[in-house]
C-alpha positions as CSV (number, residue, x, y, z in Angstrom):
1,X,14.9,36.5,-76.1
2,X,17.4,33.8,-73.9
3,X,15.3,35.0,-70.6
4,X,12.2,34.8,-72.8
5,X,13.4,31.1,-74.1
6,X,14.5,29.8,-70.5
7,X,11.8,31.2,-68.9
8,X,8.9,28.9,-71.4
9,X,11.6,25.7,-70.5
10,X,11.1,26.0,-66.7
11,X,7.7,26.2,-67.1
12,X,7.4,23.8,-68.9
13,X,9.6,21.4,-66.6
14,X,7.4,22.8,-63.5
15,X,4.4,21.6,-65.5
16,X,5.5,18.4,-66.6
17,X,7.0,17.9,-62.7
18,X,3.6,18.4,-61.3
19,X,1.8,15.8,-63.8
20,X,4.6,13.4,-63.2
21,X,4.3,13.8,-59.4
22,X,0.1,13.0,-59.9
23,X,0.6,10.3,-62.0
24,X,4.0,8.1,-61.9
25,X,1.9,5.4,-59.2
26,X,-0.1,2.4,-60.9
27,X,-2.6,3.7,-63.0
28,X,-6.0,3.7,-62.4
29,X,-7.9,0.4,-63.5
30,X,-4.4,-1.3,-62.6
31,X,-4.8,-4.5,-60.4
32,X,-4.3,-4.9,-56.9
33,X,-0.5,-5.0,-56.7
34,X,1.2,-8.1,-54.1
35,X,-2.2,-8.9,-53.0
36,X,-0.9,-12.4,-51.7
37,X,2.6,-10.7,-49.6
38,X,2.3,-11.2,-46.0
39,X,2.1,-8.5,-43.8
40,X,2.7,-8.5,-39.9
41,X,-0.1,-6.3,-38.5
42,X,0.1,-4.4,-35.3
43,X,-2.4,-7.1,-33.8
44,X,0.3,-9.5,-34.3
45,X,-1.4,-11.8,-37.0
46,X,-0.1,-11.7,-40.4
47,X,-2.5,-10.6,-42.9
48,X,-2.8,-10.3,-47.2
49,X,-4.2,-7.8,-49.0
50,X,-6.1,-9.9,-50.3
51,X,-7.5,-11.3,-46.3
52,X,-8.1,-7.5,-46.2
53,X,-10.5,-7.0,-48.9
54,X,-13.7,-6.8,-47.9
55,X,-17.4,-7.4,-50.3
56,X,-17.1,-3.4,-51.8
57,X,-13.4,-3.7,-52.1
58,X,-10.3,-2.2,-50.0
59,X,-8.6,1.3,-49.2
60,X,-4.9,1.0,-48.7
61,X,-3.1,4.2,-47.0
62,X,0.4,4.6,-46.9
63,X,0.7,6.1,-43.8
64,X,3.3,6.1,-40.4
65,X,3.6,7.2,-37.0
66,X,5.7,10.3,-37.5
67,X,5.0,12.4,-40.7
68,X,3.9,15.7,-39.2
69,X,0.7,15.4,-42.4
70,X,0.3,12.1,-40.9
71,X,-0.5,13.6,-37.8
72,X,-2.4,16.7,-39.1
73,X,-4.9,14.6,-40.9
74,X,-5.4,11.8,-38.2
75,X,-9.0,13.0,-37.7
76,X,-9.3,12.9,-41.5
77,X,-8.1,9.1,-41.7
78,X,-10.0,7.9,-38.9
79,X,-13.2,9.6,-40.6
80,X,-12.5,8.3,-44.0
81,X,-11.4,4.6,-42.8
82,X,-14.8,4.4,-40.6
83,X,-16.4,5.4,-43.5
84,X,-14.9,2.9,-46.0
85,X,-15.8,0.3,-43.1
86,X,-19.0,1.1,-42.8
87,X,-19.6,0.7,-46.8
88,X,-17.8,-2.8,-46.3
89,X,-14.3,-1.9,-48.5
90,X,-11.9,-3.2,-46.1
91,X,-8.7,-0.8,-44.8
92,X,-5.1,-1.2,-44.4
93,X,-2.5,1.2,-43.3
94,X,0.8,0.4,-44.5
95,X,4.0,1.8,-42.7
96,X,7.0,1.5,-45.4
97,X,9.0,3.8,-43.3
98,X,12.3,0.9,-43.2
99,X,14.6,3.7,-42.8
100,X,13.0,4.7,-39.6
101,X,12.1,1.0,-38.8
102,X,14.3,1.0,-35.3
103,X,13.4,4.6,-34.6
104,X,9.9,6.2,-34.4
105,X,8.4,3.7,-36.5
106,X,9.5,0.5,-35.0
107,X,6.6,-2.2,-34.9
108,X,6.1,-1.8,-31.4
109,X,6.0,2.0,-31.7
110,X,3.2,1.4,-34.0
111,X,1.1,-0.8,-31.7
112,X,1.4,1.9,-29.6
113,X,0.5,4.9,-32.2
114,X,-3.0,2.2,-33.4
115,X,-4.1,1.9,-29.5
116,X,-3.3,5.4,-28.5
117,X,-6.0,6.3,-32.2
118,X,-8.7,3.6,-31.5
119,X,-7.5,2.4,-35.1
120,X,-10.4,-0.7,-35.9
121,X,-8.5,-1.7,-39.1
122,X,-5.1,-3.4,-39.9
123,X,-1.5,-1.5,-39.6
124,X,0.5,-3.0,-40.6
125,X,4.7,-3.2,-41.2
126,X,5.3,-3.0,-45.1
127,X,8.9,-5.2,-44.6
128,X,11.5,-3.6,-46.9
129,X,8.7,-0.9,-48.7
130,X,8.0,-4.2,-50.9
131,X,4.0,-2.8,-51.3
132,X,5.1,1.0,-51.5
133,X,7.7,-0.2,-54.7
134,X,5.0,-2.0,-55.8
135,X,2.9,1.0,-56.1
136,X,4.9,3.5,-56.9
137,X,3.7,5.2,-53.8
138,X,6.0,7.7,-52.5
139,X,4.4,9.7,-49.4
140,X,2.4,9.7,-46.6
141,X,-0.5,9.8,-46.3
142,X,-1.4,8.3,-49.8
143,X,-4.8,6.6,-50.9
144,X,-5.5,3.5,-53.1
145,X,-8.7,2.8,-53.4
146,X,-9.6,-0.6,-55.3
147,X,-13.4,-1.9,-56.2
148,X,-14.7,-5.1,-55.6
149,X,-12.8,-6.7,-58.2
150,X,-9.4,-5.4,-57.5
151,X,-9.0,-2.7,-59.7
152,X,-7.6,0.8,-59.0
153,X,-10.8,3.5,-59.3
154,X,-8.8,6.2,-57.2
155,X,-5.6,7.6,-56.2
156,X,-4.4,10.5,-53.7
157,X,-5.4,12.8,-51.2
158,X,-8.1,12.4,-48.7
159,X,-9.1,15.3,-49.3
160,X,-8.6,19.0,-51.0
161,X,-6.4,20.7,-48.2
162,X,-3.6,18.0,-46.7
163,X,-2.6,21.4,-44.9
164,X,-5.6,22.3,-43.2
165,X,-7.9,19.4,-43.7
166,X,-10.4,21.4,-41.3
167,X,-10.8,23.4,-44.0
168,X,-11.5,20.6,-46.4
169,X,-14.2,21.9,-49.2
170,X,-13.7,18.3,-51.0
171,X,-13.9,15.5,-49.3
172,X,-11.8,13.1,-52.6
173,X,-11.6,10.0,-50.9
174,X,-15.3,10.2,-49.5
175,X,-16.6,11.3,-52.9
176,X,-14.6,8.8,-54.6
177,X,-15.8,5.8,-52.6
178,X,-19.8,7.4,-52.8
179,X,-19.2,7.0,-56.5
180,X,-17.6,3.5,-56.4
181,X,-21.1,2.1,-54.7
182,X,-23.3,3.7,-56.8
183,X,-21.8,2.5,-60.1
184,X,-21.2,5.6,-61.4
185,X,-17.2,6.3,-63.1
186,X,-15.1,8.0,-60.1
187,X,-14.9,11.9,-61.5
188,X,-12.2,12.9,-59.4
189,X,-9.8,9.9,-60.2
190,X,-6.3,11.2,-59.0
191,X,-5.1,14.2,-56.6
192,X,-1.9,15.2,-55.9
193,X,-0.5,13.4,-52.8
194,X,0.8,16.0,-49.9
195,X,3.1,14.4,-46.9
196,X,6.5,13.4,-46.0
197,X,8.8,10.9,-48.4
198,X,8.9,7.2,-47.8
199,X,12.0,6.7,-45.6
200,X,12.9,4.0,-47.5
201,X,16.5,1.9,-46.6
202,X,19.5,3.8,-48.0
């Protein structure tokens, strides 16, 4: 009966870990956090969410140089970002990584990661993980997708497989932005996240 009884209380932990781990960010219909902080982008000009935003609203990524998901999803990014573009929702990339600030994700170390990916949106330093406090985000890559008035319609994963995105059957950022245009409510509005931690300071 104990085994039975401890057994039903992990469970239920694991469960209520996994919705906490969807769903302790902003939630969706929230307001676009610090739109007005200034952030130094890799191009060297300092930049606002809010500058970012484009006519269909903005993506923001929490992304870096180093997380090995970061790195297995690049193709994935690069699609997704183009995409966004091309529906005229403007893109940032955020690197939050301050604990790894003089290391592998320096600024300069980023300027170089942008040119090396043909990146054709802002990357920019989030200075002490202000924006990633802000919302709640906690790994890389994570997607915040806002409409045209600054309010949250999606949160999470690019797409169904962070492991293998090759293997992608669900395209959630894509299908979530499709939706956006055409009026219709987002379906899929939150995914679990699946990356490396924030290297926040300390």
């Amino acid at each position: 009966m104990k085994r039975l009884v401890l057994f039903m209380f992990l469970a239920a932990t694991a469960v209520i870990f996994a919705f906490k781990s969807v769903s302790d960010n902003i939630p969706i219909g929230a307001d676009l956090p610090k739109a007005d902080v200034k952030l130094k982008d890799v191009s060297g000009k300092e930049i606002t969410l809010k500058d970012a935003m484009m006519e269909n609203g903005l993506l923001v990524m929490f992304s870096c140089n180093t997380c090995p998901y970061v790195i297995k999803n690049q193709q994935a990014t690069k699609d997704a970002c183009m995409y966004a573009l091309d529906k005229k929702i403007g893109v940032v990339l955020l690197n939050s990584n301050e604990g790894q600030r003089d290391d592998e994700d320096s600024y300069e170390e980023m300027k170089g990661y942008a040119n090396n990916e043909g990146y054709k949106w802002y990357y920019a330093v989030d200075k002490d993980h202000v924006l990633a406090d802000a919302f709640e985000a906690k790994r890389t890559p994570e997607c915040f997708l806002f409409n045209k008035t600054g309010k949250l319609v999606y949160h999470g994963a690019i797409n169904d497989n962070p492991s293998s995105p090759w293997d992608a059957k669900r395209l959630h950022l894509k299908e979530a932005v499709n939706e956006m245009l055409s009026g219709k409510d987002v379906a899929v509005k939150e995914t679990r996240s699946v990356g490396c931690g924030i290297k926040r300071k300390g």
